[in-house]
N, CA, C and O atoms as a printed pandas DataFrame, in Angstrom:
     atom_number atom_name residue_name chain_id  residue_number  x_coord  y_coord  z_coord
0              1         N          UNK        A               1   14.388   -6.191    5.674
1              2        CA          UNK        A               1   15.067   -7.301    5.077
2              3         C          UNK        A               1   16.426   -7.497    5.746
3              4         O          UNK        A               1   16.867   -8.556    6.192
4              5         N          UNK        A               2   17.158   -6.005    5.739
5              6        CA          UNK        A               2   18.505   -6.740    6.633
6              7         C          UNK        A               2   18.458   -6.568    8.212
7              8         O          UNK        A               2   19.548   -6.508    8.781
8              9         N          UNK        A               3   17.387   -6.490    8.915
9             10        CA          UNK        A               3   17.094   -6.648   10.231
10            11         C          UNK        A               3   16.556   -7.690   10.444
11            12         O          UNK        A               3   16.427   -7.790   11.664
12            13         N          UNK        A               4   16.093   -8.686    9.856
13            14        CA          UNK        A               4   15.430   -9.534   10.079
14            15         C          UNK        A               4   15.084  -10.649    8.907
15            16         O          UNK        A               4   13.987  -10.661    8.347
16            17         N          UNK        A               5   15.890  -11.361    8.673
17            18        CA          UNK        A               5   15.646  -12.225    7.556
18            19         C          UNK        A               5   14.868  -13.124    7.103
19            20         O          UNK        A               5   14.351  -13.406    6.022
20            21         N          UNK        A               6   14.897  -13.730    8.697
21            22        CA          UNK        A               6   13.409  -14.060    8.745
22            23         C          UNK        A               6   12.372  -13.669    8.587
23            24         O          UNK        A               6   11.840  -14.437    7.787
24            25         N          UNK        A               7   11.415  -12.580    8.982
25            26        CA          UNK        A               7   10.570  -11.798    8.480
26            27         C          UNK        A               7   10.477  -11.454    7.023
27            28         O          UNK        A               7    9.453  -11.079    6.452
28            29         N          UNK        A               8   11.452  -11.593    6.582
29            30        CA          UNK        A               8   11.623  -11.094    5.081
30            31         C          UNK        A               8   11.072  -12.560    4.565
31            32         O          UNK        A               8   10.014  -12.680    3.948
32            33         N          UNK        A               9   11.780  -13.453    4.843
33            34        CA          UNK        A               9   11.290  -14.416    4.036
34            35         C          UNK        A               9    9.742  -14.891    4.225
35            36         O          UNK        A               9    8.866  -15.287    3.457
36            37         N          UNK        A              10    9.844  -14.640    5.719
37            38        CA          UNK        A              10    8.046  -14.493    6.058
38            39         C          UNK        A              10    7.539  -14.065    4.721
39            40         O          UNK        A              10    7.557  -14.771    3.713
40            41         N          UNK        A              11    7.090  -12.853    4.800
41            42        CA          UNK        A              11    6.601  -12.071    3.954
42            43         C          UNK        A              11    6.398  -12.407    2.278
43            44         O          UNK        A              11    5.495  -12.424    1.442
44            45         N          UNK        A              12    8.137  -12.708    2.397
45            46        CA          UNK        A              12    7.235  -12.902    0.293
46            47         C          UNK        A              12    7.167  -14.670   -0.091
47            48         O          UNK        A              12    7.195  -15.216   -1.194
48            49         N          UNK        A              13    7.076  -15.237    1.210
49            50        CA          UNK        A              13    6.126  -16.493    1.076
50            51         C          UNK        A              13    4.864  -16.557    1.653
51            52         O          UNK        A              13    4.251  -17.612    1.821
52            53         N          UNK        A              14    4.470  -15.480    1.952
53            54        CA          UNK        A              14    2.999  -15.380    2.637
54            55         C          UNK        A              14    2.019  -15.359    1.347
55            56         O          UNK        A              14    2.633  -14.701    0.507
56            57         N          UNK        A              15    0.872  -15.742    0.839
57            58        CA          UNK        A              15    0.013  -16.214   -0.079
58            59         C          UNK        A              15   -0.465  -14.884   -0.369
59            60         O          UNK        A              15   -0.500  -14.558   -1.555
60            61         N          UNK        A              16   -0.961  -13.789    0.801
61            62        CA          UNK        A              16   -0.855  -12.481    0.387
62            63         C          UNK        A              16   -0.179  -11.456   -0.124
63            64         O          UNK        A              16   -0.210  -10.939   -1.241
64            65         N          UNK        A              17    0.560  -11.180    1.032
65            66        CA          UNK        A              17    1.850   -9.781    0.770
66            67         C          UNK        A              17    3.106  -10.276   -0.120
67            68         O          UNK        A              17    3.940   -9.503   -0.590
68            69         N          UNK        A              18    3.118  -11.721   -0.287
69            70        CA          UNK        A              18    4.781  -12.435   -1.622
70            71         C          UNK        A              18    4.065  -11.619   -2.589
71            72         O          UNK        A              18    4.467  -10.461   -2.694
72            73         N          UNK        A              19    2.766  -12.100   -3.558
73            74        CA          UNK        A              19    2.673  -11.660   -4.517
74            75         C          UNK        A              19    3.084   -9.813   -4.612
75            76         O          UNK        A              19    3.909   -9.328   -5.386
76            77         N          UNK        A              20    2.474   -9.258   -3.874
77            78        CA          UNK        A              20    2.094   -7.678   -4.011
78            79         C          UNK        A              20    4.266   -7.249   -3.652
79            80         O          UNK        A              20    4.864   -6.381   -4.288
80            81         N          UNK        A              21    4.580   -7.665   -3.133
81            82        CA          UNK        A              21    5.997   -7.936   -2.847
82            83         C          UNK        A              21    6.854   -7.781   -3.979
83            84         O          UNK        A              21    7.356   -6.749   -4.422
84            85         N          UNK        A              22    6.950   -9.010   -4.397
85            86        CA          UNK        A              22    7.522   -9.955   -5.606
86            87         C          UNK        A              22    6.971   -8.225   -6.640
87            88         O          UNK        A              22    7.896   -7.457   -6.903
88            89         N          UNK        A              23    5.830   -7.908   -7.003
89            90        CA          UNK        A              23    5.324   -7.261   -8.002
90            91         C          UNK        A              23    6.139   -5.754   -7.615
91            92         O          UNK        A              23    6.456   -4.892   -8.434
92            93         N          UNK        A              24    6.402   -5.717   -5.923
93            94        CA          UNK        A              24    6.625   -4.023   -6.306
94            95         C          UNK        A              24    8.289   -4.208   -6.700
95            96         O          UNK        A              24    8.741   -3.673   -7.712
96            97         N          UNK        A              25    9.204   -5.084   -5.715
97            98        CA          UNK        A              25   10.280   -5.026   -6.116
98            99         C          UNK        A              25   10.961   -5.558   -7.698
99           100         O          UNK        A              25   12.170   -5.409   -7.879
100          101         N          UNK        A              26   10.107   -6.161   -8.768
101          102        CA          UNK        A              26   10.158   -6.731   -9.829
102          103         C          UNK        A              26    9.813   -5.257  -11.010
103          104         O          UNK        A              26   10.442   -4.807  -11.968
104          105         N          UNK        A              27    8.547   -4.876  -10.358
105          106        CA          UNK        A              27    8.316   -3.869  -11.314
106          107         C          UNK        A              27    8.185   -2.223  -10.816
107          108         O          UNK        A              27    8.634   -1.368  -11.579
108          109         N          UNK        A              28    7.782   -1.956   -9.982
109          110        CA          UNK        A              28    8.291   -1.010   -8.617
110          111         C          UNK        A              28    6.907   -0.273   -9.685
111          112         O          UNK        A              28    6.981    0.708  -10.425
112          113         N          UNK        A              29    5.745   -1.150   -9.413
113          114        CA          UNK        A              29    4.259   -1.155   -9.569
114          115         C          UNK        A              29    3.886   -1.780   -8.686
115          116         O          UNK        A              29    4.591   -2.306   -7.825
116          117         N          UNK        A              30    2.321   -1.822   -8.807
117          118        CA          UNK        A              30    1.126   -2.373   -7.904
118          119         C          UNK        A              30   -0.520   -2.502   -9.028
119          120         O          UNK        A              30   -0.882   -1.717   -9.905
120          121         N          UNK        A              31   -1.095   -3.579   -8.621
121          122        CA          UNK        A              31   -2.090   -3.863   -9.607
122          123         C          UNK        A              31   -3.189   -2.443   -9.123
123          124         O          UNK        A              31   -2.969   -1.502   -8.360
124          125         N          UNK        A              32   -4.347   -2.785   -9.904
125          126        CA          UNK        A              32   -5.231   -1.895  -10.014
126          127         C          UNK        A              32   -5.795   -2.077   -8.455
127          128         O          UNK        A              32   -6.069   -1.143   -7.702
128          129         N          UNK        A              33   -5.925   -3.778   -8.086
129          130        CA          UNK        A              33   -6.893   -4.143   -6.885
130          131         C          UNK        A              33   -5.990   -3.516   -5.800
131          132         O          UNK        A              33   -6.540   -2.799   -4.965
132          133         N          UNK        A              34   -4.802   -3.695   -5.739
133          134        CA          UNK        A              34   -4.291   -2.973   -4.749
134          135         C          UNK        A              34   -4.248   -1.581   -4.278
135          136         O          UNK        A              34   -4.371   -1.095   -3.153
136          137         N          UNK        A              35   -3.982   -0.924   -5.762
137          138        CA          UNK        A              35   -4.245    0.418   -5.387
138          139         C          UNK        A              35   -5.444    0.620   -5.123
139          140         O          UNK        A              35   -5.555    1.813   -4.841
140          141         N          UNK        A              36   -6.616   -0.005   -5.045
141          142        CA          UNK        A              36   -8.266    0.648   -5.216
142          143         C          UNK        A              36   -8.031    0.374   -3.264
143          144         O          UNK        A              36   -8.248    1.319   -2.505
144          145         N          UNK        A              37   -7.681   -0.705   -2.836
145          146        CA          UNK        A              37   -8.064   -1.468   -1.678
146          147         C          UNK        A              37   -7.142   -0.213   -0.995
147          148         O          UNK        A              37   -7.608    0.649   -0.250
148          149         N          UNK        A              38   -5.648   -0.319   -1.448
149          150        CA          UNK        A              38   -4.974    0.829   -0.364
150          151         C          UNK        A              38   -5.753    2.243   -0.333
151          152         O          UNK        A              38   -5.973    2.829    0.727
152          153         N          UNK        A              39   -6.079    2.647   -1.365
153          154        CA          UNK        A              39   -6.328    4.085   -1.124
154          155         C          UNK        A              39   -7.776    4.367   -0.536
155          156         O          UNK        A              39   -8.268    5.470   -0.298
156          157         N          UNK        A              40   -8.501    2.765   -0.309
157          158        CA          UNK        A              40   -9.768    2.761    0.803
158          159         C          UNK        A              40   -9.334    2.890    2.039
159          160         O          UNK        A              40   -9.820    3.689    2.840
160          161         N          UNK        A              41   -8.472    2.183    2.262
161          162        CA          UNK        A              41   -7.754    1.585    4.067
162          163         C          UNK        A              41   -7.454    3.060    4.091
163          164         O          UNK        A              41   -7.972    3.715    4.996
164          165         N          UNK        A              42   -6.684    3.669    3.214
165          166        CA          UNK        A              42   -6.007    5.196    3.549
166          167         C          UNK        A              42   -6.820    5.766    3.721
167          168         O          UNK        A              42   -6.788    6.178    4.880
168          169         N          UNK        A              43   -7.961    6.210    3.007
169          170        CA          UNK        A              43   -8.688    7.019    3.216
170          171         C          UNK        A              43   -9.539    7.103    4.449
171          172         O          UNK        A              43   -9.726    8.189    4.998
172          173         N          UNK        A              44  -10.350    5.364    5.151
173          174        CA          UNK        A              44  -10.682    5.021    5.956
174          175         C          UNK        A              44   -9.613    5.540    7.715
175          176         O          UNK        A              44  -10.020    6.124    8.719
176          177         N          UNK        A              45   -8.571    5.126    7.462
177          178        CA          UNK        A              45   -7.717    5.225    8.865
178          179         C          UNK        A              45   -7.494    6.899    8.673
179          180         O          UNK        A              45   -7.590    7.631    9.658
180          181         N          UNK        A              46   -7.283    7.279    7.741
181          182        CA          UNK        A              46   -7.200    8.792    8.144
182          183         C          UNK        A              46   -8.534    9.487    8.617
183          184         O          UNK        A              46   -8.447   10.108    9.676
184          185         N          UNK        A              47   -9.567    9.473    8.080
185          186        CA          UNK        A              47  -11.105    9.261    8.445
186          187         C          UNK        A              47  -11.308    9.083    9.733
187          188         O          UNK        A              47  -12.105    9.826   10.305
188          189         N          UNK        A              48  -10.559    7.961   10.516
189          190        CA          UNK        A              48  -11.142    7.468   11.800
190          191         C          UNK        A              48  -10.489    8.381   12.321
191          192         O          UNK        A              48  -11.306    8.938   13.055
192          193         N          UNK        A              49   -9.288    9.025   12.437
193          194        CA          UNK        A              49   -8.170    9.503   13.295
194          195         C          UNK        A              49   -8.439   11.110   13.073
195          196         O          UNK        A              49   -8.154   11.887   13.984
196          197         N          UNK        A              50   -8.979   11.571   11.873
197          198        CA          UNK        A              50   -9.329   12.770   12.141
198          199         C          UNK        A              50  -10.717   13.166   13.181
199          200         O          UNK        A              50  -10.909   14.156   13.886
200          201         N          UNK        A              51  -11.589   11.907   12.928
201          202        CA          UNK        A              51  -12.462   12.144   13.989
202          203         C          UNK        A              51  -12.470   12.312   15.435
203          204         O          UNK        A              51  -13.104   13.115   16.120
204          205         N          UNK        A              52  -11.575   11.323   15.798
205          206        CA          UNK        A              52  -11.057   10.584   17.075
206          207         C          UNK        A              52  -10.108   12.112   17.517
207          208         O          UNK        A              52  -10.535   12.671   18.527
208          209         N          UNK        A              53   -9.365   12.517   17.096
209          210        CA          UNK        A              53   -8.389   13.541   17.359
210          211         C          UNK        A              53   -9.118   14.410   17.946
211          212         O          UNK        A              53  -10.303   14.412   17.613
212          213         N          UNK        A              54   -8.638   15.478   19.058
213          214        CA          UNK        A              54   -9.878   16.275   19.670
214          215         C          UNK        A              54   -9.378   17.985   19.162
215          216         O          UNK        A              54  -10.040   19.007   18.986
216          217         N          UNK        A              55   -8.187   17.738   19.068
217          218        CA          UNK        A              55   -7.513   19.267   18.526
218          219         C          UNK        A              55   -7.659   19.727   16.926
219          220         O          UNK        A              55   -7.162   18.963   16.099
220          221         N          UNK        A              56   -8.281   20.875   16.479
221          222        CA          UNK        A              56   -8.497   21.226   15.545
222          223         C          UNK        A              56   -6.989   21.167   14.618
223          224         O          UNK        A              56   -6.977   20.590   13.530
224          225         N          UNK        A              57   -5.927   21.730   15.098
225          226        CA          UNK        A              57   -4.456   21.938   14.379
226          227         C          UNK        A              57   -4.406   20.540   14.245
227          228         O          UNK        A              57   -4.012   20.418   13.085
228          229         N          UNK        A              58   -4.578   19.243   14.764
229          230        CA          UNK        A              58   -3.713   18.049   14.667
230          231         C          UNK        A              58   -4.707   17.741   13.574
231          232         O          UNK        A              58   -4.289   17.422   12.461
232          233         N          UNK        A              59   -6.118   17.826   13.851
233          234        CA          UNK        A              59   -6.840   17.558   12.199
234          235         C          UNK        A              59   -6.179   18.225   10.892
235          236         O          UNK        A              59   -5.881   17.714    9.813
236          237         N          UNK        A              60   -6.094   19.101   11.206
237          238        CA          UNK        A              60   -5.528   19.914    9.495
238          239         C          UNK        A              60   -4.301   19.476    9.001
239          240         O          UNK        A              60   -3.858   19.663    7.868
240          241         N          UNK        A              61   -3.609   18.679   10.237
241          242        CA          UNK        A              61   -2.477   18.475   10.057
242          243         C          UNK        A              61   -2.268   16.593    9.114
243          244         O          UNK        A              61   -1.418   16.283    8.280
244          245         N          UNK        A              62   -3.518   15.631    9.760
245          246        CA          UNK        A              62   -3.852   14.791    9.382
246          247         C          UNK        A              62   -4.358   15.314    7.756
247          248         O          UNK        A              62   -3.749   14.849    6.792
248          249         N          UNK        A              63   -5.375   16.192    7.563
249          250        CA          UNK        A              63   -5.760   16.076    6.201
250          251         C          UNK        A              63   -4.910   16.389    5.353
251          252         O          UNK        A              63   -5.101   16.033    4.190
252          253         N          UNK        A              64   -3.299   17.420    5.829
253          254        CA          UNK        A              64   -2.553   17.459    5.320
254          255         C          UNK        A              64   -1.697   16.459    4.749
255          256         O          UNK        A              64   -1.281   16.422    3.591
256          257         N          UNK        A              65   -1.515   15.786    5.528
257          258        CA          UNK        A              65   -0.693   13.953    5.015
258          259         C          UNK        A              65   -1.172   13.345    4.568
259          260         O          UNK        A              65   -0.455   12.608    3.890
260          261         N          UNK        A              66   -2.969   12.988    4.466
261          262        CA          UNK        A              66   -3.852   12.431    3.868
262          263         C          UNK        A              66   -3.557   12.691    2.262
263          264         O          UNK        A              66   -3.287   11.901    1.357
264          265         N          UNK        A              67   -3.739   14.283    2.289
265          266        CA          UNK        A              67   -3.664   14.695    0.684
266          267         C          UNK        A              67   -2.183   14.233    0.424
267          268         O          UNK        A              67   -2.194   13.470   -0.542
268          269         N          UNK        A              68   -0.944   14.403    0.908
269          270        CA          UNK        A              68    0.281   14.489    0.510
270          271         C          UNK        A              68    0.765   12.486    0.081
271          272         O          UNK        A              68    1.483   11.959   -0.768
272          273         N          UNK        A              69   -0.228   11.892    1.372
273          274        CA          UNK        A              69   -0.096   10.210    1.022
274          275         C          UNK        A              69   -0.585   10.159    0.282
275          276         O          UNK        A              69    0.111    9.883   -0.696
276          277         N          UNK        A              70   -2.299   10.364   -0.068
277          278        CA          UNK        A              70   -3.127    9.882   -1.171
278          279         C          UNK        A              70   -2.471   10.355   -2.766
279          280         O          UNK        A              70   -2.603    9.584   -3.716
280          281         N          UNK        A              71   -1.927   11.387   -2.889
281          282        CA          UNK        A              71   -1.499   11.468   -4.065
282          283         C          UNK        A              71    0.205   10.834   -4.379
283          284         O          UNK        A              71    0.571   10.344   -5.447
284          285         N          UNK        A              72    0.744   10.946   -3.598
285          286        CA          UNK        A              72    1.920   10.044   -3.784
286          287         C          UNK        A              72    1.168    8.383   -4.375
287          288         O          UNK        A              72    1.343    7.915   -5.500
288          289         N          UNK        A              73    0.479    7.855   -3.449
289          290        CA          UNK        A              73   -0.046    6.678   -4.030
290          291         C          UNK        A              73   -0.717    6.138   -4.679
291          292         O          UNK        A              73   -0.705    4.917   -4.838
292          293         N          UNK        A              74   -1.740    7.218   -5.403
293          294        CA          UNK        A              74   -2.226    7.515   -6.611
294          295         C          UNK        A              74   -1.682    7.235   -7.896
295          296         O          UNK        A              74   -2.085    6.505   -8.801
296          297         N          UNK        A              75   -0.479    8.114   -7.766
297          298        CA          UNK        A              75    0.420    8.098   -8.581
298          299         C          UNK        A              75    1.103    7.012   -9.417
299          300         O          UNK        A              75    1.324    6.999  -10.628
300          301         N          UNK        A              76    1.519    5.669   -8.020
301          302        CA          UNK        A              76    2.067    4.683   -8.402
302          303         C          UNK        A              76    1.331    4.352   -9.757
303          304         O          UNK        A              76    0.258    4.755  -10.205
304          305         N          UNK        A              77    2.308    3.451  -10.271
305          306        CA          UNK        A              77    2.323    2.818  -12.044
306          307         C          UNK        A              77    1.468    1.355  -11.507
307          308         O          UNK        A              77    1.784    0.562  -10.621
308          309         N          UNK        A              78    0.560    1.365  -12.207
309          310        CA          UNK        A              78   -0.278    0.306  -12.220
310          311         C          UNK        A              78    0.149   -0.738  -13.304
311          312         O          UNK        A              78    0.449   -0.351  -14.433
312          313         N          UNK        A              79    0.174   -2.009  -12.975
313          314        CA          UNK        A              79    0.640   -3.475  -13.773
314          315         C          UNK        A              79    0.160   -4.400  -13.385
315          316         O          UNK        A              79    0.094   -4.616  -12.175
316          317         N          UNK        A              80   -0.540   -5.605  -14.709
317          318        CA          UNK        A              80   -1.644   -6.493  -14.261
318          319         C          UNK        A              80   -0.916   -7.855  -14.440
319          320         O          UNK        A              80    0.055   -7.961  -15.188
320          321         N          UNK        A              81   -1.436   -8.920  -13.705
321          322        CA          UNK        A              81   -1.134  -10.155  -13.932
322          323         C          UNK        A              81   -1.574  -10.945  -14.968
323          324         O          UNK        A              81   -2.797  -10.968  -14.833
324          325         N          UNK        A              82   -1.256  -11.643  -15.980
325          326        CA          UNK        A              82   -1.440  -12.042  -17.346
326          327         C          UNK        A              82   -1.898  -13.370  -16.362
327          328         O          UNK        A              82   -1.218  -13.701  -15.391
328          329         N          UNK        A              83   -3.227  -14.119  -16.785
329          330        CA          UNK        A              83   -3.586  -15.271  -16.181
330          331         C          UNK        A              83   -2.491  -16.492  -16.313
331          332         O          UNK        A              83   -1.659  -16.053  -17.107
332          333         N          UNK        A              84   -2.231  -17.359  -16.052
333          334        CA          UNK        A              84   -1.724  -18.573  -16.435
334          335         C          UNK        A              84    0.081  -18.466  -16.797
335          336         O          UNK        A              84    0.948  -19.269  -17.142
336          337         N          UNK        A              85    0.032  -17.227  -16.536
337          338        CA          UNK        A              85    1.805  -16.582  -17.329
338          339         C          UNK        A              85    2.771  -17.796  -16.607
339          340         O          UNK        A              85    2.432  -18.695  -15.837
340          341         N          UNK        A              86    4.137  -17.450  -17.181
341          342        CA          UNK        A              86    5.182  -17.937  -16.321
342          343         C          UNK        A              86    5.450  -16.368  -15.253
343          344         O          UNK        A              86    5.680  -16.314  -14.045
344          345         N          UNK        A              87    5.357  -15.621  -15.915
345          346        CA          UNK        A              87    5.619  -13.929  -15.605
346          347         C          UNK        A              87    4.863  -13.719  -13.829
347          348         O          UNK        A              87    5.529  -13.098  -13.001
348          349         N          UNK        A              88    3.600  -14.246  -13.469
349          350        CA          UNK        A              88    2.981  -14.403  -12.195
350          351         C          UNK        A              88    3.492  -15.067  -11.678
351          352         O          UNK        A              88    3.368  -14.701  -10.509
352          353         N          UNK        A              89    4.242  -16.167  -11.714
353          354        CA          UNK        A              89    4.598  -17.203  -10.688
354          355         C          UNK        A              89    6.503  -17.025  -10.324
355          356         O          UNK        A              89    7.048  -17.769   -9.508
């Protein structure tokens, strides 16, 4: 945000990442769909990269951050959008 202001404003007028945006800095949550979708992508890119990796230590080291990301983001506080609200927009 203060490197680039532009980008910033990019972002939480983009039809995607504003909402999920707007929601973490408002409630410093994330909906259910997000967390289900992130902790696929996470699980997926760590998945590819432990395969891809050819050294046994750099794998253990990946499943290590895997577990240490996946539960940090687990964690996050889940909060839903009320249909039709003023509160969503």
């Amino acid at each position: 945000m203060r490197s680039s202001p532009r980008f910033h404003r990019w972002l939480h007028n983009h039809k995607t990442f504003g909402p999920i945006l707007d929601n973490w800095h408002q409630n410093r949550a994330v909906t259910a769909k997000v967390k289900k979708r992130g902790a696929i992508w996470i699980v997926f890119s760590f998945t590819l990269s432990i395969w891809v990796v050819p050294h046994f230590w750099l794998k253990i080291m990946l499943v290590v951050m895997l577990v240490v990301l996946l539960s940090w983001f687990i964690r996050l506080p889940v909060t839903e959008y009320l249909a039709d609200s003023k509160e969503n927009h």
